[in-house]
Structure formats: structure tokens, C-alpha cells
N, C-alpha and C positions, 0 to 999 in steps of 0.2 A: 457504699461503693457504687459507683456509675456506672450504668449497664455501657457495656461494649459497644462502640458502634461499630458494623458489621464493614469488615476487609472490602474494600472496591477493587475492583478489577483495574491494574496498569496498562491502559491503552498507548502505544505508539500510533500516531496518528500523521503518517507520510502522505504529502499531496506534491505537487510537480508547481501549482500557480493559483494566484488568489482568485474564486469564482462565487458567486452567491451559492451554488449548489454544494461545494465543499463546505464553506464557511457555517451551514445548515448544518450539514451532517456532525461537523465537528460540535456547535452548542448541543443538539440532538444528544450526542453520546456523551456529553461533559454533563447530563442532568444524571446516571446513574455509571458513573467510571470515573477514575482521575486519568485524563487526559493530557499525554504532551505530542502539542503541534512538531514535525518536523519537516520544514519544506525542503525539498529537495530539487538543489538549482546546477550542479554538475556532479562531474567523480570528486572533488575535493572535500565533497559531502562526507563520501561514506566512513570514514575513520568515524567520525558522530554519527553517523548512523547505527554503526555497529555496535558504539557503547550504548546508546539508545535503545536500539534492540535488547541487549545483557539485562536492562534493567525494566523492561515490560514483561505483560503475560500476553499481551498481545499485539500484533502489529496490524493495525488499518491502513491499506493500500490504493490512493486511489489510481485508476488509472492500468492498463497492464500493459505495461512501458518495462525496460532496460533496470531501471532502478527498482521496478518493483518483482523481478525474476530475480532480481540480488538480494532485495529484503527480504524477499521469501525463502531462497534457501539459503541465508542465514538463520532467520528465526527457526527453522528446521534445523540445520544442526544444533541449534543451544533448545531446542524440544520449545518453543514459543507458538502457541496458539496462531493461525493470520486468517485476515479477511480479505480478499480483492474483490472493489468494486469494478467494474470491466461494464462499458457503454460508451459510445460513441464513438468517434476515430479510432481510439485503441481497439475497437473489434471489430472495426469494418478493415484493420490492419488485417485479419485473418481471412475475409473471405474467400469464398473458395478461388482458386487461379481462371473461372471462368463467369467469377461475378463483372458487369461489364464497368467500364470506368475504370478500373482497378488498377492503375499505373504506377504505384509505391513499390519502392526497391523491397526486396525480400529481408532487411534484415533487418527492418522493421519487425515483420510478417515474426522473424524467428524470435525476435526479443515477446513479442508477446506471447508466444504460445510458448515460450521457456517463464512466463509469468503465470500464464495460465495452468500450467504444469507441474508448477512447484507447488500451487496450493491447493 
């Protein structure tokens, strides 16, 4: 009998747009998890996002954007492991109201910190 190979972990793997630094991350975690890319390009998305989520143990986020406060509490209700990576624009979306430059509408500002929040 053939020894077992050992359960990998079901990554969902939602990004927003194709970058060297995503594309990285994602070979990175495909060397010890089975891995499915899901790009997320508007709302028409999410009906597959949602089956997507039902069948991982985990959801990788990158980004703490609109879509990923939705992927997150989802994978929360159905009890799913998540990860948000959160850097750059998306967190400079939160600075404080007295960082200066800071002229982005707030609902920005709320979509991220309802990403930030959910996980």
C-alpha cells in the first residue's frame, strides 16, 4: 500500500489586477497548498466568488478593497480560515483624517476598514 500523501490546504487566492508582486505571492504559496487564482474585475464576480469561497479552507486577499470586506465576511460565515495582505494605496485609504494630502472620498476609507475588520 502507498503511503498517503499528506491533505494540502485549499487556498483561494483573490487579487484585484495582474502585478509581479501578486504573481510572486501566488507561485510562493502554490509550492506547499493547492492553489485557485480568482481575479476579481467587478460585482459580476461575486456569484463565483462565493462558490469559490464554499470550496477552500482558505481565502487569500490581496488588497483591503470593497471585494475583499465581502470575501471576508463571507468566508466568515461558512467558518473559512482568511488572510489580507493590506499595503499600499489601500492603507494609505485609512489614514488618519489629518494625514496631509489625503483627499480620497471616504468610502473608500470605509470599504477598507470594513476589510480590515472582517478579518
Amino acid at each position: 500500500m502507498k503511503p498517503s500523501r499528506p491533505v494540502r490546504t485549499q487556498v483561494l487566492f483573490v487579487y484585484p489586477t495582474d502585478a509581479t508582486f501578486i504573481e510572486n505571492d501566488l507561485r510562493l504559496i502554490e509550492t506547499f497548498c493547492d492553489v485557485t487564482p480568482f481575479r476579481y474585475t467587478d460585482r459580476s464576480c461575486y456569484p463565483g466568488l462565493f462558490r469559490s469561497i464554499a470550496r477552500s479552507d482558505l481565502v487569500f486577499m490581496w488588497f483591503a478593497l470593497g471585494f475583499a470586506a465581502v470575501s471576508g465576511l463571507v468566508a466568515r460565515l461558512v467558518k473559512k480560515a482568511t488572510l489580507l495582505v493590506a499595503g499600499g494605496w489601500d492603507v494609505r485609504l485609512r489614514a488618519s483624517p489629518d494625514y496631509e494630502g489625503d483627499h480620497h472620498g471616504c468610502h473608500r476609507s470605509v470599504f477598507s476598514g470594513r476589510s480590515l475588520g472582517f478579518l
